[in-house]
matplotlib code that plots the C-alpha trace (Angstrom):
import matplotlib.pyplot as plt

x = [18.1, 19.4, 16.7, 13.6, 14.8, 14.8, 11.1, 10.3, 11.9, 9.9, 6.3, 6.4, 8.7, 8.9, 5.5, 3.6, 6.0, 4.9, 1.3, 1.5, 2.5, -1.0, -1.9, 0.3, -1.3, -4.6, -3.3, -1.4, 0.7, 4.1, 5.6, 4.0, 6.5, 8.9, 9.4, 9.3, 5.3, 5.3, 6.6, 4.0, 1.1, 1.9, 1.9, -1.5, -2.7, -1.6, -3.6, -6.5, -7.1, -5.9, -8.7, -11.2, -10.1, -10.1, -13.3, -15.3, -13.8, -12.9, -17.3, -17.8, -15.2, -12.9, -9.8, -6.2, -4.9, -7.5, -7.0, -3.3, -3.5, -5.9, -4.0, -1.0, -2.1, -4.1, -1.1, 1.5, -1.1, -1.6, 2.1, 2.8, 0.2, 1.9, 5.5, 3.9, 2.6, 6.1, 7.7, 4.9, 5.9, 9.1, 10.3, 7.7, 9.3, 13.4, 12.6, 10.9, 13.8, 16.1, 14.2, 14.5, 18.4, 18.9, 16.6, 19.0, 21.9, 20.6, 20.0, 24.1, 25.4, 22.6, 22.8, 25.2, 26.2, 22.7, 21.4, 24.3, 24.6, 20.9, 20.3, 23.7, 22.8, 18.9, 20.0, 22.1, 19.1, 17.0, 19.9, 20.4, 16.5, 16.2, 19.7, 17.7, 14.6, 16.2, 18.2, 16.3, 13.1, 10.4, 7.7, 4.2, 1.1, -1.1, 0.8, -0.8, -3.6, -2.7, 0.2, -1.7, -4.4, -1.5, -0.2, -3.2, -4.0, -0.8, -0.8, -4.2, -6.0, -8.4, -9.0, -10.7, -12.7, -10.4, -10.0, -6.6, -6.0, -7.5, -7.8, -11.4, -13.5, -15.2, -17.8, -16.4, -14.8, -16.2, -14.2, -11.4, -11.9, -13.2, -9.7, -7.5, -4.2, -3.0, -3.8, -1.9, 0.9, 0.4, 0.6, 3.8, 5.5, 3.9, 5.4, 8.8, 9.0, 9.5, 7.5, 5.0, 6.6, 10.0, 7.9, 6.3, 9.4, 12.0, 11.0, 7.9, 10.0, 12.6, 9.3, 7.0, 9.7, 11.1, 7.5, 6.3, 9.5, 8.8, 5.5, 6.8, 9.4, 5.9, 4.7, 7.7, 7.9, 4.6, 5.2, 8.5, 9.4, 13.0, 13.5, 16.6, 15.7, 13.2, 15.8, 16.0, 13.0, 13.1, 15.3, 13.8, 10.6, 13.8, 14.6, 11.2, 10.5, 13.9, 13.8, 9.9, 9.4, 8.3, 5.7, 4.2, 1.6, 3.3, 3.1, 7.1, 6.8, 4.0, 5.8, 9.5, 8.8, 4.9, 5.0, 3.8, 0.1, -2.3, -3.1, 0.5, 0.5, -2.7, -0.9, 2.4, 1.5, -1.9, -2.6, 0.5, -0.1, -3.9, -2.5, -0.6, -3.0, -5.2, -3.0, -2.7, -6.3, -8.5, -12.4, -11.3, -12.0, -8.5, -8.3, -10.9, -9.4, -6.4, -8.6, -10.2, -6.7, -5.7, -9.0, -9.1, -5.8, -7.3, -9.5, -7.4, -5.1, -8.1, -12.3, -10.8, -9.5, -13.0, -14.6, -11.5, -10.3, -13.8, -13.7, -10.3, -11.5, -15.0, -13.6, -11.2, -13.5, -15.9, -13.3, -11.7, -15.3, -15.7, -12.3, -12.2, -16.2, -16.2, -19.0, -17.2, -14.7, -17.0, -18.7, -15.4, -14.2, -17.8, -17.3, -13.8, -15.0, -17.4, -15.4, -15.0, -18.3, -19.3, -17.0, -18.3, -22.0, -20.5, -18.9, -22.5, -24.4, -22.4, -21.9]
y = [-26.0, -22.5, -22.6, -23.8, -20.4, -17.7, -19.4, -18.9, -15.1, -14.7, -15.4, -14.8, -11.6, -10.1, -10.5, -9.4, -6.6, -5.3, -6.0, -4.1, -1.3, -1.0, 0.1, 2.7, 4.1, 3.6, 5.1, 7.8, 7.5, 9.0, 7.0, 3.8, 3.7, 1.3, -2.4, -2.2, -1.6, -3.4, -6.6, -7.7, -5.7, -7.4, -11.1, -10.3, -8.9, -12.9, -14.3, -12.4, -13.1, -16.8, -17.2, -15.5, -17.7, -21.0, -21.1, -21.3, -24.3, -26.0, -25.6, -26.9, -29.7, -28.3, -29.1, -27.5, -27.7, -25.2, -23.1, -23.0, -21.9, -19.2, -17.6, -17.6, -15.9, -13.3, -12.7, -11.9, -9.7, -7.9, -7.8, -6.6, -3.8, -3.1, -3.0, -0.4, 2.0, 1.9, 2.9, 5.3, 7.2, 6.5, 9.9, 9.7, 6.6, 8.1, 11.2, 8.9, 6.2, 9.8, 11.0, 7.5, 7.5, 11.3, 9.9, 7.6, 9.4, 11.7, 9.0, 8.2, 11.3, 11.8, 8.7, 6.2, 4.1, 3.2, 2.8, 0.8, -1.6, -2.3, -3.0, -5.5, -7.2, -7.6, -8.9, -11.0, -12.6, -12.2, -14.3, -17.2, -17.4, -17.9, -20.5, -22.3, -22.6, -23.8, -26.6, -27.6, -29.7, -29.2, -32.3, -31.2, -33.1, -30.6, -31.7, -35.1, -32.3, -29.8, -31.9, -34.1, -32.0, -30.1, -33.7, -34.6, -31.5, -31.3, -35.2, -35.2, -31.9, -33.1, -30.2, -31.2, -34.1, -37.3, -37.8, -36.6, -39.2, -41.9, -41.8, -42.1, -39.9, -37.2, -34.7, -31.1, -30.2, -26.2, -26.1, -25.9, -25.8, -22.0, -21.1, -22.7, -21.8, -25.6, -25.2, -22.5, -24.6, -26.4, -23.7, -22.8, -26.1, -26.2, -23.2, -23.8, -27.4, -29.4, -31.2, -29.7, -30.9, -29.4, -26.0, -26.1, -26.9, -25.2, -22.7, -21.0, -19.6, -18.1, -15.9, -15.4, -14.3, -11.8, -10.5, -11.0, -8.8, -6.1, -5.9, -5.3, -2.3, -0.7, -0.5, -0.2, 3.5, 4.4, 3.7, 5.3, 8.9, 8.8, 6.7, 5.7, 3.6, 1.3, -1.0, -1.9, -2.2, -5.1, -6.6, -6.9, -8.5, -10.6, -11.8, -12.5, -14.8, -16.3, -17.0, -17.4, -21.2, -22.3, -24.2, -25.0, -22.3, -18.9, -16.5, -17.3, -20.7, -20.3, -17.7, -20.1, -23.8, -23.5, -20.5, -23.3, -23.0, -20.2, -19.7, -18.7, -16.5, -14.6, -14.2, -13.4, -11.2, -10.4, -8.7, -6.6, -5.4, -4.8, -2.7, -1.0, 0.0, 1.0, 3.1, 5.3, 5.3, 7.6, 8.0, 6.9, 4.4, 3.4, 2.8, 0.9, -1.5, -1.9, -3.6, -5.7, -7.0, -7.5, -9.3, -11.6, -12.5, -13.4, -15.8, -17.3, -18.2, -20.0, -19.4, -17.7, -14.5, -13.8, -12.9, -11.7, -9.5, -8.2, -7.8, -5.8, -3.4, -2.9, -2.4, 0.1, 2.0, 2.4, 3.9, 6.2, 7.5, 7.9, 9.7, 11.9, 12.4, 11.5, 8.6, 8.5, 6.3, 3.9, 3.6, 3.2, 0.7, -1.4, -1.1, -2.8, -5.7, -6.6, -9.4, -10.9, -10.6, -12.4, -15.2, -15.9, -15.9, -18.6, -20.8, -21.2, -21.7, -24.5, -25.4]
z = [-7.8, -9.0, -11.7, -8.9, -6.9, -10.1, -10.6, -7.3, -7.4, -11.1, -9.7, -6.2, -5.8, -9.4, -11.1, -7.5, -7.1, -10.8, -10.3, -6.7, -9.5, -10.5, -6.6, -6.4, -9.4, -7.8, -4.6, -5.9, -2.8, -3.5, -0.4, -1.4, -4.4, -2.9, -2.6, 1.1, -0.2, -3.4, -2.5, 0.1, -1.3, -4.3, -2.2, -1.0, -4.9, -5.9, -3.2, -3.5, -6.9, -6.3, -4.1, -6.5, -9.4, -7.3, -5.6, -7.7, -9.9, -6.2, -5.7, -9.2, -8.5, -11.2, -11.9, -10.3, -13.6, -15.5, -12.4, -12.9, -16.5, -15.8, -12.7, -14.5, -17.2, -15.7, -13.4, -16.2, -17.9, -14.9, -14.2, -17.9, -17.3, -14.3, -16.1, -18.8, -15.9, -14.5, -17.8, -17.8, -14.5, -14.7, -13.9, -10.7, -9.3, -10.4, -8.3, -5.3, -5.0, -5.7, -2.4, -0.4, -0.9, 0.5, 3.4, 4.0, 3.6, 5.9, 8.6, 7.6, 8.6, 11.6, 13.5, 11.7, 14.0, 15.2, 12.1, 10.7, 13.8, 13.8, 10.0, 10.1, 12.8, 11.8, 8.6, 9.8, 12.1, 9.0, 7.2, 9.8, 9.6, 6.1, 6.3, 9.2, 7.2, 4.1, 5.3, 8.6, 8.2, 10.3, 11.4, 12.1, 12.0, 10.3, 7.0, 7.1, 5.5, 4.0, 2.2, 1.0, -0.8, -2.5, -3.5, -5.0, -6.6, -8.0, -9.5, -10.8, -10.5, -8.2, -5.5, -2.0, -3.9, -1.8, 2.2, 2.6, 5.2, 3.6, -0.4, -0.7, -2.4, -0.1, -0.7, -0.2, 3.5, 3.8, 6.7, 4.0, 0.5, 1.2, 1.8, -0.6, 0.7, -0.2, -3.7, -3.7, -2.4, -5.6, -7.9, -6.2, -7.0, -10.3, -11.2, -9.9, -10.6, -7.4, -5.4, -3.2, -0.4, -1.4, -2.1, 1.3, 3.4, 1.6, -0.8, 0.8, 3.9, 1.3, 0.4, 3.1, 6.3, 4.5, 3.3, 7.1, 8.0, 4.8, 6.6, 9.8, 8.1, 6.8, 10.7, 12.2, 9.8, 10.9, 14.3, 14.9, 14.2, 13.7, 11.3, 11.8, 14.7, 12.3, 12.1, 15.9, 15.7, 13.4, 15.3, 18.2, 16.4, 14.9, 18.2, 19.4, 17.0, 17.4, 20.5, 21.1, 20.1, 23.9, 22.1, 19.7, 19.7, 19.4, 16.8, 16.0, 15.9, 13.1, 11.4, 11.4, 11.2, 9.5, 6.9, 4.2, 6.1, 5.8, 9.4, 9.7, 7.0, 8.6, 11.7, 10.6, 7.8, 6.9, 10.4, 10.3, 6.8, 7.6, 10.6, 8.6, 6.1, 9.2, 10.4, 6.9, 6.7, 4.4, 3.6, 0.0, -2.8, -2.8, 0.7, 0.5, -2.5, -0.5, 2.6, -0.3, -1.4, 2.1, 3.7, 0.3, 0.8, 4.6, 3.2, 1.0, 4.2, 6.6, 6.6, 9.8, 8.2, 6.6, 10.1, 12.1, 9.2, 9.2, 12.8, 13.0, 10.4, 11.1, 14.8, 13.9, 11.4, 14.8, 16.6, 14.6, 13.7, 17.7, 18.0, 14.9, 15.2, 11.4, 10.2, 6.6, 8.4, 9.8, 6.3, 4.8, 7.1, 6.2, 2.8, 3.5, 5.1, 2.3, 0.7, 4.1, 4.9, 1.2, 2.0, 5.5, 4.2, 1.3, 4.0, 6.0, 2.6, 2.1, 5.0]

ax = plt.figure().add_subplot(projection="3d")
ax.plot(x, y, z, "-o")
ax.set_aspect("equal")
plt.show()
């Protein structure tokens, strides 16, 4: 099992976190040099291009297995490239992680105690979490699905082309093949050697809470002024999901016991990282690529993230336009929403 979790570490924290590289090159965002920014902007970079890559093989009834070969290649080329800029600007990224550690010294000396209490006590929630996840197994009837078409995928390549309830062969299901979040469960396992199930249950939570809560740092420092307080503020999202399992429909309740399926993913994480790249928003290209990354990633969780991703940005664009009586920022924003707005116009043509 130690050798399934380096995998997992290998293609789903590592290789994103040296492809995110390539952003901050794009970006040229000295504060975006850390892995608090890498590691999930790197997550969404995987899924983005996932979902470009799978598509179009799941529409020409491909098979999962050319698809794997292909995404893992162009992901270690794009991870290499990303490995080269970092030797590059290697005296860029020395002086910025030189900078984040006097930062933190600073908050040390300021407000120790604070800090210290609250960055112990979230990662120790964060750690219970993660124990919880590993070892408990959760039932949930939407896995009678999305289980099954990474099964099959995974056995014999076929993507979206069998009932997943009954075995028989079924023409295409829009609804879901658009959004091939399952087949990404596949690859996962693939990669890492275990069943998908295994993946789904146990190893996807190992990946996508602590990303949800790297997202939540991001806000939580744009939010907050004194930075020291960031990590009670984590905590107290901690505890609110912790605690907020009343049903089976809260946000906490996707987040812990259904990470393994996109529409938990969009809610968990892809809304708090697009918020977070709305709230550092500039009338530039880069901004711009940054939404793409983030609204393909969307799609890749449900058809759903296509039109609210769209919707949050093209909302937000609007208003800050109104506010800072700026129309670049309204353009900017619709240029943003342009994958979504592709993918939503390919879900009613095939539909």
């Amino acid at each position: 099992m130690v050798i399934k979790l380096l995998m997992l570490l290998v293609w789903l924290v590592l290789i994103p976190c040296l492809m995110a590289v390539i952003m901050t090159k794009c970006t040229g965002e000295q504060e975006q040099k850390s892995i608090a920014y890498l590691f999930p902007m790197g997550l969404m970079m995987t899924w983005g291009i996932f979902l470009l890559i799978c598509v179009p093989f799941v529409l020409k009834q491909g098979s999962f297995f050319q698809v794997e070969k292909i995404v893992k290649v162009l992901y270690i080329l794009l991870a290499l490239v990303g490995f080269a800029l970092l030797i590059v600007d290697r005296k860029a990224w020395k002086a910025q992680l030189e900078k984040g550690f006097g930062q933190w010294k600073a908050f040390m000396t300021g407000e120790k105690v604070i800090y210290l209490l609250g960055l112990i006590a979230f990662l120790a929630s964060l750690v219970f979490q993660l124990y919880q996840s590993y070892h408990l197994a959760y039932a949930d009837g939407d896995d009678a699905y999305y289980l099954s078409i990474s099964t099959a995928a995974n056995l014999g390549g076929g993507m979206y082309k069998v009932s997943a309830y009954t075995g028989i062969a079924t023409t295409l299901d829009s609804r879901h093949g658009l959004a091939p979040f399952p087949i990404w469960v596949s690859f996962v396992s693939e990669v890492c050697g275990v069943n998908p199930a295994v993946a789904a249950h146990t190893l996807l939570p190992l990946v996508l809470i602590p990303a949800c809560y790297f997202a939540y740092w991001l806000l939580g420092r744009k939010l907050i002024q004194n930075k020291a307080y960031v990590p009670l503020f984590l905590l107290a999202v901690s505890v609110l999901q912790i605690f907020g399992n009343y049903s089976i429909y809260p946000g906490s309740t996707f987040l812990l016991t259904r990470s393994r399926q996109g529409k938990a993913a969009l809610a968990s994480f892809i809304i708090p990282m697009l918020f977070y790249l709305l709230l550092q928003s500039k009338a530039k290209l880069s901004f711009v690529l940054e939404l793409w990354i983030a609204i393909l990633a969307a799609c890749l969780c449900t058809t759903l993230g296509s039109m609210l991703g769209a919707l949050v940005i093209g909302l937000y664009g609007l208003l800050r336009a109104i506010t800072q009586k700026d129309f670049k920022y309204f353009l900017t924003a619709v240029a943003g929403c342009l994958p979504g707005i592709a993918v939503a116009l390919l879900y009613v043509l095939v539909r």
